[in-house]
C-alpha positions as CSV (number, residue, x, y, z in Angstrom):
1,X,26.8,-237.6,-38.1
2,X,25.9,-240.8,-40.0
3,X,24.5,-241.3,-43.6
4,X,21.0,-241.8,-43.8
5,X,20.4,-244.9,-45.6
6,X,18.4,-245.0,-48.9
7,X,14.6,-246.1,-47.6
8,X,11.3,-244.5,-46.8
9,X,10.6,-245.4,-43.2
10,X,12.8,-245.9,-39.9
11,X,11.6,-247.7,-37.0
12,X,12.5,-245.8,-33.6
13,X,15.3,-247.6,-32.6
14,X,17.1,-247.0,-36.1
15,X,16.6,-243.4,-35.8
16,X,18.0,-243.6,-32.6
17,X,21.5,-245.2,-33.9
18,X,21.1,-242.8,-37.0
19,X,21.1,-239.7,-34.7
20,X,22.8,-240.9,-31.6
21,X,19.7,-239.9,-29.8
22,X,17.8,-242.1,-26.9
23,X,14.4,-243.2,-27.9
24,X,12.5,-241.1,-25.2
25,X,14.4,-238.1,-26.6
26,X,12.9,-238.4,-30.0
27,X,9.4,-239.1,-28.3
28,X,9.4,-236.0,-26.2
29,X,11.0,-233.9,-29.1
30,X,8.0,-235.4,-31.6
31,X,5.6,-233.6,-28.7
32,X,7.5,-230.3,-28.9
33,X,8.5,-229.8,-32.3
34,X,5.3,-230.1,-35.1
35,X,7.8,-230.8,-37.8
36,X,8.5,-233.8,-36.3
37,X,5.2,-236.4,-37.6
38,X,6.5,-240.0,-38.0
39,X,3.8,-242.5,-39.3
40,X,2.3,-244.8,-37.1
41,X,1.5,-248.5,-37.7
42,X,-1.9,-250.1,-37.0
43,X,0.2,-251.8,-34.3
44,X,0.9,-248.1,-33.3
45,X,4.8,-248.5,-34.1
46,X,6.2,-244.8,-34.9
47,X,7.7,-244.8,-38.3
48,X,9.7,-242.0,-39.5
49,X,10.6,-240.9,-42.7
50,X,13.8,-238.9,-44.2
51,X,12.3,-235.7,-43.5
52,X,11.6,-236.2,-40.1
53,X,15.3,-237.3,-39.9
54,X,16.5,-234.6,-41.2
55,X,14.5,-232.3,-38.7
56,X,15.5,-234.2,-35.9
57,X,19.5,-233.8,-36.8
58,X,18.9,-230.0,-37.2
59,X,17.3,-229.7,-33.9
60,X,19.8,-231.5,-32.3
61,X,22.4,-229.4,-34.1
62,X,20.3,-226.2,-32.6
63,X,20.2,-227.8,-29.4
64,X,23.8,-229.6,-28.5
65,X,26.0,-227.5,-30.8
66,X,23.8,-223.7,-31.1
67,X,22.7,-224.1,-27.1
68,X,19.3,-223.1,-28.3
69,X,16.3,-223.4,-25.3
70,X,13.7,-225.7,-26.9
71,X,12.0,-223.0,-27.1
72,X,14.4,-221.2,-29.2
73,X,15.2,-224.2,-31.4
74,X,11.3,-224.2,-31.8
75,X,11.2,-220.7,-33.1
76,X,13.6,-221.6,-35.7
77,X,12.2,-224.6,-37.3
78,X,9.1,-223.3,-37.1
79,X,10.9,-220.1,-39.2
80,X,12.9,-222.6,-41.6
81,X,9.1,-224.3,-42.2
82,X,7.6,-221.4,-43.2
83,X,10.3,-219.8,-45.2
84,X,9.7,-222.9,-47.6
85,X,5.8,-222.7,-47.5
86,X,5.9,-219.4,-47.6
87,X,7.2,-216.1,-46.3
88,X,4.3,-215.9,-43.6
89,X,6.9,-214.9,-41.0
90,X,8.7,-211.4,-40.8
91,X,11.8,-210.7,-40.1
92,X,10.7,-208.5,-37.2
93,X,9.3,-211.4,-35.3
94,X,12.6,-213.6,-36.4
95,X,14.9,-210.7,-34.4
96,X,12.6,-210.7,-31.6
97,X,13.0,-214.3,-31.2
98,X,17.1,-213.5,-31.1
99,X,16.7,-210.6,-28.8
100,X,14.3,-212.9,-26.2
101,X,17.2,-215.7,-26.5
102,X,20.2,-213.1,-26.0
103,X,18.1,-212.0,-23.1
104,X,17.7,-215.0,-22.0
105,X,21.3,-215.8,-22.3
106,X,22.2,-212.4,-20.6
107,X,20.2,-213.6,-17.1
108,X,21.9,-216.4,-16.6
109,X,25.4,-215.1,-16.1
């Protein structure tokens, strides 16, 4: 993993050397993950900022090294997300989420 270097917005392509990602990853991933809201230009140029960075390196981490389903992966940012608004999530529906992946997990072998 790189450092992220000290500045407030990141055009696409710099994102993509920063997180070894190809650009239409971090397009697709910015429609399936609401965490993920870079700027955009009035030249529509997406611009990201640290914290959008910093999403997209966990999902990845979720992704490549947890072998989360997008779906999955979803489930826990969306968790992370709330725990630092607010507790608006219970730990019931946070071990149901688990169970559904195991379940997942236990179909496919």
């Amino acid at each position: 993993m790189s450092i992220v270097p000290r500045k407030k917005y990141f055009k696409i392509s710099e994102v993509s050397s920063l997180t070894g990602l190809e650009s239409h990853v971090l397009r697709f991933w910015e429609g399936e993950f609401s965490a993920i809201r870079p700027k955009r230009t009035d030249s529509g140029q997406r611009m990201y900022r640290r914290k959008d960075i910093d999403v997209i390196l966990e999902i990845k981490r979720l992704l490549h090294d947890e072998r989360y389903t997008i779906e999955g992966a979803k489930k826990m940012i969306g968790a992370r997300g709330k725990e630092v608004e607010g507790p608006q999530i219970s730990t019931r529906d946070v071990l149901k989420g688990i169970v559904d992946e195991l379940r997942q997990i236990r179909a496919m072998v």
